[in-house]
TIDREN-560925 format. One record per residue: x, y, z of N, C-alpha, C, CB in turn. Coordinates in pm, whole numbers, plus 50000, padded with zeros to 5 digits. Atoms other than C-alpha are relative to their C-alpha. Glycine has a CB too. Layout:
<nodes>
XYZXYZXYZXYZ/...
</nodes>
This chain:
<nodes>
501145003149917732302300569138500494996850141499194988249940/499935000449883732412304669523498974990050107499955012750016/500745009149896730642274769754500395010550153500824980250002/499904995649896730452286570116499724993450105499545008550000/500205004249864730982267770439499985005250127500624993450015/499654991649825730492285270750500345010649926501454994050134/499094986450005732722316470724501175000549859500995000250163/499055004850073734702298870515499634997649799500284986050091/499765002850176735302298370080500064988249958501255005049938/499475016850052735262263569844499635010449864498844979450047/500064994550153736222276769503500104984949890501605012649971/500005012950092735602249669214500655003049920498874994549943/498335000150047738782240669045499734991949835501324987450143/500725008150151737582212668747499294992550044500864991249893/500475011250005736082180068705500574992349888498705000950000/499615009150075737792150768579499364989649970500874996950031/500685010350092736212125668357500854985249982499835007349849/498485010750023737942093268420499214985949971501284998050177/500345010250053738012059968253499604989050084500864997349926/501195012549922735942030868366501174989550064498684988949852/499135008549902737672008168641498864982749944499835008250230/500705014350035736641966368625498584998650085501114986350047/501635001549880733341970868914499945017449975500304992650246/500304983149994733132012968858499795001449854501395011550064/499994985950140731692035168548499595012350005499174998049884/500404984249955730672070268521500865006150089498655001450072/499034996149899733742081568708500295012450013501094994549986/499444981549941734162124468811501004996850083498765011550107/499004989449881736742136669009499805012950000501565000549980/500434983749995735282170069129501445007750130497775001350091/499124991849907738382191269281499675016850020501504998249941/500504983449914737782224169553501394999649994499005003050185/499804990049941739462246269671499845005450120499695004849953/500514998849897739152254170014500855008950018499774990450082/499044989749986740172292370076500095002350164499525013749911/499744996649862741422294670441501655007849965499944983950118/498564993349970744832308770571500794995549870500824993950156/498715006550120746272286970330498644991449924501774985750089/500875005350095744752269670019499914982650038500645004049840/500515016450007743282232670093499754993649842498364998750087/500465010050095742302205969819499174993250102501174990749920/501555010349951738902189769861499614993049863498295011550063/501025008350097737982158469656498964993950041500524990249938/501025009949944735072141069560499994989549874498345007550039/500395007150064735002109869394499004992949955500404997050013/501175005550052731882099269202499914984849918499595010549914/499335006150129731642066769039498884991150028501754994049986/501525007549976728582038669007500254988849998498835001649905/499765013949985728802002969070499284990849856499284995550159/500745007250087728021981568766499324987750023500684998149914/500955012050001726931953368871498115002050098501164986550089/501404997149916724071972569118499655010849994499924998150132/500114987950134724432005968920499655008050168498314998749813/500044990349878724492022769324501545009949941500194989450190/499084988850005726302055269305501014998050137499095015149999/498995000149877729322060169568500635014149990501254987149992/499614986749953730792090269693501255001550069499045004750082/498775002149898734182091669828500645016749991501344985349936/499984984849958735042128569991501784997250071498345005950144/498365001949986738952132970052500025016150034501074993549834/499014984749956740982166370198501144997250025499665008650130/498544996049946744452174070257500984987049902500124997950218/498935009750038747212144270215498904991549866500644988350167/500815010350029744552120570093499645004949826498604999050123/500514994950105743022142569808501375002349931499045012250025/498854999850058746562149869695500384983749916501005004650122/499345007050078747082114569640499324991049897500744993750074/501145004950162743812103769451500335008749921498135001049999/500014991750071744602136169232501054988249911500365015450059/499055008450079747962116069140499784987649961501034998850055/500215015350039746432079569129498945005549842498914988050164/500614997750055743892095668910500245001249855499675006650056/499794990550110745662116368688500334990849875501235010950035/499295002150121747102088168456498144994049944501764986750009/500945003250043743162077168390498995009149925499654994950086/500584987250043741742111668265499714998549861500905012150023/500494997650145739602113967935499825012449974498814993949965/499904987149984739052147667961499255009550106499765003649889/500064985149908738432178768176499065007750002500855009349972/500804994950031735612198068250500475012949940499234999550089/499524987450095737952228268068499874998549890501245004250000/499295001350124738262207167788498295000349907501234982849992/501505004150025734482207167743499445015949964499134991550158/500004989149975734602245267780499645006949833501365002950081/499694996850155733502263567417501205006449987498965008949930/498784998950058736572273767247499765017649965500254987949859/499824988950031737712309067207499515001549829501445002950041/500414996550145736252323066853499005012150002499284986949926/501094992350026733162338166725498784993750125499574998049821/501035006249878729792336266996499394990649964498935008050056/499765008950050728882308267003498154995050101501814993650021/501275003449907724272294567118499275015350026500554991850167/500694985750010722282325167228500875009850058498595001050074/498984988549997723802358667189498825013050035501015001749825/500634988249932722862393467301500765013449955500074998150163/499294987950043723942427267143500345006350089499445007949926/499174985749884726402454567314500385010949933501554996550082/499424995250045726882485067211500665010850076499485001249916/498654990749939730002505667291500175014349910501684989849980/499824987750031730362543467257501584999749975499455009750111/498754996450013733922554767114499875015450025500624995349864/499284985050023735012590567214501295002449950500135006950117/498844997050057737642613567090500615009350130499785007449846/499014992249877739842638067329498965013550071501785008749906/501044988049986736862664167364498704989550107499275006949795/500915008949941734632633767537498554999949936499945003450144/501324999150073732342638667224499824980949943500195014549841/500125011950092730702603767081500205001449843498664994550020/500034998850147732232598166742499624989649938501125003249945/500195011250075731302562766676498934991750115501574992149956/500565011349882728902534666842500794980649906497305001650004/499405014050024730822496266789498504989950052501714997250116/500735017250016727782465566737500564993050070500044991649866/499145008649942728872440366941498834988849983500665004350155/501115013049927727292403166928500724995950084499444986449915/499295003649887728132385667279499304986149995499855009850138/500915010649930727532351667444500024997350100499984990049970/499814999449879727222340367746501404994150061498914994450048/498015005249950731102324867753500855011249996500974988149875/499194989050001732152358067758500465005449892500914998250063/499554994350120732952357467400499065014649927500004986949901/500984986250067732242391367172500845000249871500025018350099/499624995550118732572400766816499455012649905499904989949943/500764986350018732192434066682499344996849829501325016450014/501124999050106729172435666400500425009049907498645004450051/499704991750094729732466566266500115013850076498984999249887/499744992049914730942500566368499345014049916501614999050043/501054987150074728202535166279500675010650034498335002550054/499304985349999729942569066234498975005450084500245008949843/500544989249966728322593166453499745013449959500365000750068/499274983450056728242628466270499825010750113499075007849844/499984985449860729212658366528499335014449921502215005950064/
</nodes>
């Protein structure tokens, strides 16, 4: 996924899920991407005040975002990858594909079922002879 500033690229990298501080809960770390000449880091720290439940926002680039990444990192519950469905069978609502097989003549000898989902996953159904 591509954000766009100006002229300029912000590609989204993860979101870290981090454990509750003694005055903070609900804690993200959302890390960019910032595609220029050279690759930037852009954070944003999310996190809510418990005792007045106000949200806060703390926006970081360059040195800075580098070194919340590292203060961060030993507090991490998990990852918005880790949240990601898991390679397998499709997986919520699916959508059939079907794929032509040719042979060396560019005749159809087979069509391949496919169920899909929207995580990209696919699993072939069943595969129908064509007769030539």
């Amino acid at each position: 996924m591509f954000l766009t500033h100006g002229t300029k690229k912000i590609k989204h990298k993860t979101i870290w899920f981090l454990a509750d501080l003694n005055n903070f809960t609900e804690r993200k770390l959302y890390i960019f991407e910032f595609i220029d000449q050279k690759v930037k880091i852009i954070t944003v720290l999310v996190e809510k005040d418990k005792l007045t439940g106000e949200v806060f926002s703390q926006r970081n680039k360059g040195q800075k975002a580098n070194d919340i990444i590292e203060r961060e990192r030993i507090r991490i519950l998990f990852t918005s990858d880790d949240i990601k469905v898991q390679k397998g069978k499709p997986y919520g609502w699916i959508y059939g594909e079907n794929k032509e097989i040719h042979n060396r003549k560019g005749q159809v000898v087979a069509i391949k079922v496919k169920a899909c989902d929207f995580y990209g996953q696919k699993e072939t159904i069943k595969c129908v002879d064509v007769a030539l």
